[in-house]
N, C-alpha and C positions, 0 to 999 in steps of 0.2 A: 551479681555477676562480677564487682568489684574486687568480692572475695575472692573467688577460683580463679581469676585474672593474676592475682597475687600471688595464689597456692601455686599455678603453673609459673609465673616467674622465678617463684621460690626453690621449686623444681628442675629448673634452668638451669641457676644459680651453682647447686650443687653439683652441676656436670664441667664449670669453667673452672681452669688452673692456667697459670702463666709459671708450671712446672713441666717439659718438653718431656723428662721420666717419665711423667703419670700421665700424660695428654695420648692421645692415637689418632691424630687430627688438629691440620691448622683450617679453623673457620676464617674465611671472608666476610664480614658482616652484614656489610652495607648491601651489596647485591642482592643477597637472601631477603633482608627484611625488603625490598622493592620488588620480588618474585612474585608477582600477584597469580600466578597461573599455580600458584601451588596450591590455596585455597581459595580462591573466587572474590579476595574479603578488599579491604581499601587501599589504598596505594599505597602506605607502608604500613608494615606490623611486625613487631617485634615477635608475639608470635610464633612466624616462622620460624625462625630461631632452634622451637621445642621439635618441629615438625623434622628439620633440617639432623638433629640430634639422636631424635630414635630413628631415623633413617639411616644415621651411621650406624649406630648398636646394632640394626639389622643386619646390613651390608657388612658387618665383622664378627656376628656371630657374640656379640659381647653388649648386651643392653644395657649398661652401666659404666660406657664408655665415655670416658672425659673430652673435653675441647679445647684447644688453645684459640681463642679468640682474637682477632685483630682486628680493628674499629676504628673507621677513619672517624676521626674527631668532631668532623661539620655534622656529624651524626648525631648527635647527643644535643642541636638545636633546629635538629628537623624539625619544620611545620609541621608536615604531616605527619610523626608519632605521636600522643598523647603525652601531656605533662608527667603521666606518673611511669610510662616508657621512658622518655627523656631522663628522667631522677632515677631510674634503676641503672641505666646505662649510668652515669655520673657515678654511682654507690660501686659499680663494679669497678669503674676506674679506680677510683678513689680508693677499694680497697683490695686493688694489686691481682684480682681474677681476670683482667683481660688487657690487652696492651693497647693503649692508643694513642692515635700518630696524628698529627697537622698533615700528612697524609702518606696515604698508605704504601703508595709506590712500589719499588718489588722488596717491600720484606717480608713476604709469604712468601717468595723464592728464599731468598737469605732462609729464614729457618726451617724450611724444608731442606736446602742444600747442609746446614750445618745439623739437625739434628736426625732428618730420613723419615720426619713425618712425610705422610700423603697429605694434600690442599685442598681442599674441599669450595669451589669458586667458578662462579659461570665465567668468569676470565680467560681468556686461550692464551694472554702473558707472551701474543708474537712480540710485541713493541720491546721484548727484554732477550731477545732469542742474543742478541752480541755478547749479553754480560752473561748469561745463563742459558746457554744451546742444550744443556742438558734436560733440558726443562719439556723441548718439545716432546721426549719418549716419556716420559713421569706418567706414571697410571693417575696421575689428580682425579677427583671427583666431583663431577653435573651435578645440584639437584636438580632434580625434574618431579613434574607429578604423581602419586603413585596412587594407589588404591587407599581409599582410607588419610589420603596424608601427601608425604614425598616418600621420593626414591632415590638412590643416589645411580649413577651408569660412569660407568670410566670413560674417561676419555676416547675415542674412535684413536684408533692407532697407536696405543699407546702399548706401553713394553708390560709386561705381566709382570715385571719386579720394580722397584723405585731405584734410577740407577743411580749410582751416588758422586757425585762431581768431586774433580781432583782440586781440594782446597789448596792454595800457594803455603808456602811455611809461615808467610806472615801473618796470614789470617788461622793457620793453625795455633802457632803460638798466641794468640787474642786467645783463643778459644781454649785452649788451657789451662787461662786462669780468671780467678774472679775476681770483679770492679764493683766498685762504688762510685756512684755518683756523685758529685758535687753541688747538687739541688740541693736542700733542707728538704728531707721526708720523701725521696723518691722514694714509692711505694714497687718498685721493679730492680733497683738497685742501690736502696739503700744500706743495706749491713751484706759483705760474702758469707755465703754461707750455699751448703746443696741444697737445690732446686730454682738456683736464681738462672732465668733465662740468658739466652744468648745475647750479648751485645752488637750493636750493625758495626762492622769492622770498615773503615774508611783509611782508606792509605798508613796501613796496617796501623791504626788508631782504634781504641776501642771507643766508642761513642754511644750514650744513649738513646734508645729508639725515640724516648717520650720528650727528651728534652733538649737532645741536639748536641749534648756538651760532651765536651771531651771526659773521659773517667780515670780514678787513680786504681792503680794495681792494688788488689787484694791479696796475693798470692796463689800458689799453683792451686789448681781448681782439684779437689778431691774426686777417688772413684767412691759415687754415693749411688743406695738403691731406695727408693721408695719404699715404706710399706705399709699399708692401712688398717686399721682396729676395725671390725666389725662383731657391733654388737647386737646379736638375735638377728642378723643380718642386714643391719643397720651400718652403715658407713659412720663411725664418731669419730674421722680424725686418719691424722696419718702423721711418719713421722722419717726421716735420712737415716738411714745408719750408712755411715761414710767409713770408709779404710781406715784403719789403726786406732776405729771410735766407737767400742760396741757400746750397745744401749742397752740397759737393764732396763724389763716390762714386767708388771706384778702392780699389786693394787694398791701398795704407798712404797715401791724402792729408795734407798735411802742414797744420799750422795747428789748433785749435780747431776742432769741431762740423764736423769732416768723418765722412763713414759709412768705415769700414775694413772691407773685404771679405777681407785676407789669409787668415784663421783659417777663412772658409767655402770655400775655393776650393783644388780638386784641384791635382796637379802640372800639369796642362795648360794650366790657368786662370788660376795665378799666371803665365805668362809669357806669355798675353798680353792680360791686362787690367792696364792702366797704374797707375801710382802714381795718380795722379789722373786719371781716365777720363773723367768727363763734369762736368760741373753743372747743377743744376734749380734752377731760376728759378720764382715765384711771378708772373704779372704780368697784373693785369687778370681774377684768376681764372682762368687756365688754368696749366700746367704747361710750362713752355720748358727744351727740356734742350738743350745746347752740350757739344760732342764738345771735351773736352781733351787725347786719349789720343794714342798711339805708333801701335796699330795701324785707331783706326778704330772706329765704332758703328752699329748695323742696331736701326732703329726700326722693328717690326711694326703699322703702321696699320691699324685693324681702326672700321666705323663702330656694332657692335655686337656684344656678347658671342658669336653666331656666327657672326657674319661671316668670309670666305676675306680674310686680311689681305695687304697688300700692302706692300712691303719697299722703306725708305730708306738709304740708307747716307752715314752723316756723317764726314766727317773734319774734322782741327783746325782748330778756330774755326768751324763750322758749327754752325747750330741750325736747331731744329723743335719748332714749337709741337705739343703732346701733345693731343690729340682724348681723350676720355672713356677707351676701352675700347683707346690703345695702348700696347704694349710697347717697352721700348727696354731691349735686348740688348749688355753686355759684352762678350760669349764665349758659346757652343754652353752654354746649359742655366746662363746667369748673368744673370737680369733682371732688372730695375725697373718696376713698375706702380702705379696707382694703388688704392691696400687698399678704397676700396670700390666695383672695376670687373676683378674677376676675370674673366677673357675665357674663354671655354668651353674646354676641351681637358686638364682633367683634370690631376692633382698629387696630391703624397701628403696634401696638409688637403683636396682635394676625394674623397677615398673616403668613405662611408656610415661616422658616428663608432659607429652598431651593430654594423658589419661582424664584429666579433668577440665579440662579447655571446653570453657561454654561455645556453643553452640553460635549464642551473638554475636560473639567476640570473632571468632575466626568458625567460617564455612567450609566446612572437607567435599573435596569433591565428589557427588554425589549424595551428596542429602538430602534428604527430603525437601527440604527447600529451594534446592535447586530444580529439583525435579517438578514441581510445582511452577517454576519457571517465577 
């Protein structure tokens, strides 16, 4: 049971980013693991957590859907989790997948209002309604119990779009550019660069969430897009390509701050995706990729995540501006996409991360042993 306790953490694991591009959901933590009506099981379990996760991928239509996590910190020396709950919770801090506070307070408003995630939190957040009135029409998301698991239900009353609050110019200009922390090894704002989170903005100060201190300007913050490797449908990785910084992808590119594919790619693959196979371009906000390669590149154009996609084919020195939800294809089962426009058709990060959740460990409502009373 130890094992598949682990395989489903491990499962977890690979759904957290404390990257707001690749996220579709700010998790509340501490609530969820004390939601005992979600499976019948002990007073806290972490868990939840998995149940809470493919409850979102459900409710979005996208099962390989990432979390931004935030974890009030008394959490991590709860009694009630297990010692080796306790030490994954630590592991994730410690290496920069989820953000945690001496407490939590409202910055699950803050990065919802600054980046347009939806909150995911049994919280109704009246106690913040002076500093965030915007907040009471937000579609957030309930878990509640569902079939099988959780479910997630919006809010009663809530507006059908996330309405997005009028930031002041001083918390914009924060928000434009990127900080460093002044701790040794902040693992959330140590080095600028895309994908570092939002800073809590305090009298137009940019300030760390994890450590309280004031931060030193990084410079203007880059327009960066996400984009992830998948290989045989396997998530290996992702990588920024930011404005005026394209990235050369192929299976040894030569140069600085190229992606090197050798190490994930079978015998078949290394010979015929190029040393330098493509490059993606930033321009204007979309993604432009230019076919550099030997044998040639197949761009799967799809105008949404189910869409029946339709196939280009680039050779050297051609490009093609990337639409939201396409793919562009190395080799049979070696892609590139954008991490937060997973296209439907399934992958080993798109299976249910409960899938394997023994049965001891955590109880779904309706089991047979419940039923058995």
């Amino acid at each position: 049971m130890r094992f598949e306790v682990t395989r489903v953490l491990d499962s977890i694991e690979r759904r957290l980013c404390t990257d707001p591009s690749a996220a579709r959901a700010i998790v509340d933590l501490a609530p969820i693991v004390r939601q005992v009506e979600l499976d019948g099981g002990r007073p806290a379990h972490l868990l939840r957590l998995g149940l809470v996760i493919d409850a979102l991928g459900a409710h979005l239509g996208e099962p390989g859907a990432k979390v931004y996590l935030v974890v009030d910190r008394a959490l991590i020396t709860d009694l009630e989790l297990t010692s080796n709950e306790k030490m994954v919770l630590r592991r994730w801090a410690d290496d920069g997948l989820v953000e945690t506070l001496p407490e939590v307070d409202d910055r699950l408003l803050e990065l919802s209002a600054y980046t347009g995630l939806p909150v995911v939190s049994r919280d109704d957040f009246a106690r913040f309604a002076g500093r965030h009135p915007w907040a009471a029409g937000a579609p957030f998301l309930i878990p509640v119990p569902g079939v099988g698991g959780a479910a997630l239900m919006t809010r009663p009353n809530a507006a059908p779009t996330m309405p997005r609050p009028t930031l002041d110019p001083a918390t914009q200009a924060v928000l434009g550019r990127y900080w460093r922390c002044p701790e040794p090894g902040c693992v959330l704002f140590g080095a600028p660069g895309p994908g570092q989170p939002p800073p809590r903005v305090r009298s137009g100060r940019a300030v760390c969430p994890r450590h309280g201190a004031p931060m030193h300007d990084g410079g203007p913050r880059q327009q960066a897009t996400p984009v992830t490797i998948w290989i045989r449908g396997e998530d290996r990785g992702r990588f920024p390509v930011t404005a005026g910084a394209p990235v050369v992808v192929g299976r040894s590119p030569e140069g600085p701050g190229g992606v090197r594919l050798g190490e994930l790619l079978d015998d078949e693959a290394v010979h015929w995706v190029s040393r330098s196979h493509v490059r993606l371009d930033l321009l204007d906000g979309a993604l432009v990729v230019t076919d550099t390669s030997t044998n040639g590149t197949t761009v799967h154009t799809r105008s949404g995540p189910d869409a029946v996609p339709e196939t280009i084919t680039l050779h050297r020195g051609q490009q093609h501006r990337l639409g939201d939800w396409d793919v562009v294809e190395l080799h049979e089962g070696v892609q590139l996409g954008r991490a937060d426009r997973r296209p439907s058709g399934g992958g080993a990060d798109d299976a249910p991360v409960m899938a394997e959740a023994p049965t001891m460990a955590i109880r779904l409502p309706g089991s047979a042993a419940d039923r058995r009373g």
